[in-house]
C-alpha positions in Angstrom: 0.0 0.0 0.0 1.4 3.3 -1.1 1.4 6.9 -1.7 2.3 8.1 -5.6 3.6 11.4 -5.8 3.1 13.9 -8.5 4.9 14.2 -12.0 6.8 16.9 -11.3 7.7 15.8 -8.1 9.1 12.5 -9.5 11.3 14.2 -11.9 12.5 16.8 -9.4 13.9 14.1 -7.1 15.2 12.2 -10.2 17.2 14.5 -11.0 19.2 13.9 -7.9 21.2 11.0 -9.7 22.5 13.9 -12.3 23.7 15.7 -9.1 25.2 12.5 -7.2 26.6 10.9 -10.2 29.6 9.7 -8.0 27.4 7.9 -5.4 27.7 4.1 -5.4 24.2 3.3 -5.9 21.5 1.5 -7.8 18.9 4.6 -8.8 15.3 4.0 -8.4 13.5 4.7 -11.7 11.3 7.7 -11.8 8.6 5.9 -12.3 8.9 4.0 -9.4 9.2 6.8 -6.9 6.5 6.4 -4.4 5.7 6.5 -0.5 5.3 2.6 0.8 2.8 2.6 3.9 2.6 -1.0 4.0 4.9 -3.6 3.0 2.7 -6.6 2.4 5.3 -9.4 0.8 4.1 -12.3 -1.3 -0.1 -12.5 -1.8 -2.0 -15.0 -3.4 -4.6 -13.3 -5.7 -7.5 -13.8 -3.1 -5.2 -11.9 -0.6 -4.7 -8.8 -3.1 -8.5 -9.1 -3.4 -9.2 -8.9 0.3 -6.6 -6.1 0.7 -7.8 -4.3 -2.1 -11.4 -4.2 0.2 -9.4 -3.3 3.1 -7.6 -0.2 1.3 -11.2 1.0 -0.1 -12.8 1.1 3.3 -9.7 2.7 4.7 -9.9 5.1 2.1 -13.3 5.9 2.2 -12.7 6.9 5.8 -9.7 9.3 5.5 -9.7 13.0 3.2 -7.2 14.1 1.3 -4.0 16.0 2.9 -0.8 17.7 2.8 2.6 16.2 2.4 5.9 17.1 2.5 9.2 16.0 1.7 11.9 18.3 3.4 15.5 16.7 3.5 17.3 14.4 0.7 19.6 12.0 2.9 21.2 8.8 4.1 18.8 6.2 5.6 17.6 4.7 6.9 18.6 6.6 10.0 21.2 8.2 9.2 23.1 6.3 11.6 26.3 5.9 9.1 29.8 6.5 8.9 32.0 8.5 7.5 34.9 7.1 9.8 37.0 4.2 8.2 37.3 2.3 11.5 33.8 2.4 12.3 32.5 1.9 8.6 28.8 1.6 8.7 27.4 2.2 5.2 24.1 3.8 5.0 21.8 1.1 2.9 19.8 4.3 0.8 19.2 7.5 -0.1 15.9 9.3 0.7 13.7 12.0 0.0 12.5 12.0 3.8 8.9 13.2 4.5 7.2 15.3 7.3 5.8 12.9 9.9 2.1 14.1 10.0 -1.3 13.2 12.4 -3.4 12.5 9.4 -0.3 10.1 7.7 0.2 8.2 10.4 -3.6 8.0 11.5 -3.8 6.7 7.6 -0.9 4.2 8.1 -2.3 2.6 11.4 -6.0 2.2 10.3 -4.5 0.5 6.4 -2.6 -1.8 8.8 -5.2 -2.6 11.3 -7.6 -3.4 8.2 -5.6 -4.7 6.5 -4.2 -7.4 9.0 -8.0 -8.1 10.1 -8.6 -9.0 6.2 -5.7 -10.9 5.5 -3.5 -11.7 8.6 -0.3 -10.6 7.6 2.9 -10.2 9.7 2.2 -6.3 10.9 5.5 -4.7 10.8 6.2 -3.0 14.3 8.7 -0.1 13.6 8.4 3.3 13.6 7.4 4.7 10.3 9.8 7.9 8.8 7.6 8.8 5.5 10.8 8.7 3.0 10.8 7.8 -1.1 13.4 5.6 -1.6 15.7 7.2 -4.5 18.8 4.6 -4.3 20.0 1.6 -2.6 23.6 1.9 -1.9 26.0 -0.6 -3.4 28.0 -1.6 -0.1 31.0 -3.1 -1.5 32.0 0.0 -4.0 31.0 2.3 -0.8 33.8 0.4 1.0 36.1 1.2 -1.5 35.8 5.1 -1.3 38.4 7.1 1.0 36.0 8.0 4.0 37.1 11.7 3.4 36.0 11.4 -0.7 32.1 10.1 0.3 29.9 11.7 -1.0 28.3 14.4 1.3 24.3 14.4 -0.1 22.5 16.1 2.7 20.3 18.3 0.7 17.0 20.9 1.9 14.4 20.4 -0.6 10.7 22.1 0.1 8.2 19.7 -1.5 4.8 19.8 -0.8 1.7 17.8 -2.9 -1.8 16.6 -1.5 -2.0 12.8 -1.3 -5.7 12.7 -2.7 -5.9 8.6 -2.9 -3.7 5.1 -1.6 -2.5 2.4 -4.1 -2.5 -1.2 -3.4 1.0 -1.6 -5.4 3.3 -5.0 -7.2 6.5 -5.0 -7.2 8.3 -7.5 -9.9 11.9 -8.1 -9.8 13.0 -7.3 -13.5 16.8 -7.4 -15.2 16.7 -3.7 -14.3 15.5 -3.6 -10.9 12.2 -3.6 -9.1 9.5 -2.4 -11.1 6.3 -1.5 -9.6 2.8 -1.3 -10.9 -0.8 0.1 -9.7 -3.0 -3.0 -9.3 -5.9 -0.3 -7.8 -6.4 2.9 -6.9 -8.7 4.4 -3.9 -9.1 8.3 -3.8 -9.5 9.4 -0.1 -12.8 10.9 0.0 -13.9 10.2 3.7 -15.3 13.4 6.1 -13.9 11.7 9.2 -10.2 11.7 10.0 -10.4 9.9 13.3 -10.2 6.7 11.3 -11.9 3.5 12.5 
């Protein structure tokens, strides 16, 4: 279950690998830029169907809000290394979002439905709203002088309203993940206080 993001958005933050051409890392196509709110794993096709109720009443329940992405960084905590002795690579590089009431209220009520629907493993940590622009190639980051790492912290002021939630594939392709929209729910709910 995700969160699309606007055209111009996408290309805005893809862009980034123009910018960071030196960065050891496996770029996320445009495309594919999105906001994941639940990570769902393998589903047989009666599972994506029960979901795919879940998200609609979810939906159905929430309106539309703000978003904004306000820092372009290391993740996924920024808990990395720059020091050769201690060197922790980070595993990405994200467009990190604002935590907000109405995002996390939408994140909790998609994963309460969601797990009463289909019983999947809930995942328990704490959710940083981030797009996912590139997975860091570990080995090649090794191999840079810890003085010549890229330095990518970057202040960006992107805002877009999420008007709708999409129950998204992923397929592992010769290129990388590609992802694809099996549905689409606009949010068009009164009440924000969920379910």
């Amino acid at each position: 279950m995700a969160i699309n993001v606007p055209q111009d958005i996408k290309k805005f933050l893809a862009r980034r690998e123009e910018k960071l051409a030196d960065l050891p890392a496996r770029w996320t196509n445009a495309e594919n830029l999105h906001i994941t709110l639940v990570f769902m794993g393998d589903l047989f096709d009666t599972e994506i169907g029960e979901a795919c109720i879940a998200v609609k009443k979810v939906a159905e329940s929430h309106s539309s809000f703000e978003l904004s992405l306000s820092t372009i960084a290391y993740g996924p905590d920024n808990n990395y290394s720059f020091d050769e002795a201690q060197d922790k690579p980070p595993k990405m590089l994200w467009a990190v979002g604002e935590k907000s009431k109405e995002l996390s209220l939408l994140k909790n009520n998609l994963q309460k439905s969601l797990y009463e629907r289909v019983h999947f493993k809930n995942d328990n940590k704490s959710f940083s709203p981030h797009i996912t622009l590139a997975r860091i190639k570990t080995f090649a980051w090794r191999q840079i002088d810890p003085d010549s790492r890229p330095e990518v912290e970057e202040l960006i002021n992107l805002n877009f309203s999420v008007e709708s939630v999409e129950v998204m594939e992923s397929e592992l392709k010769k290129g990388g993940q590609r992802y694809s929209v099996i549905e689409s729910f606009q949010l068009t709910g009164g009440s924000e206080e969920g379910q």
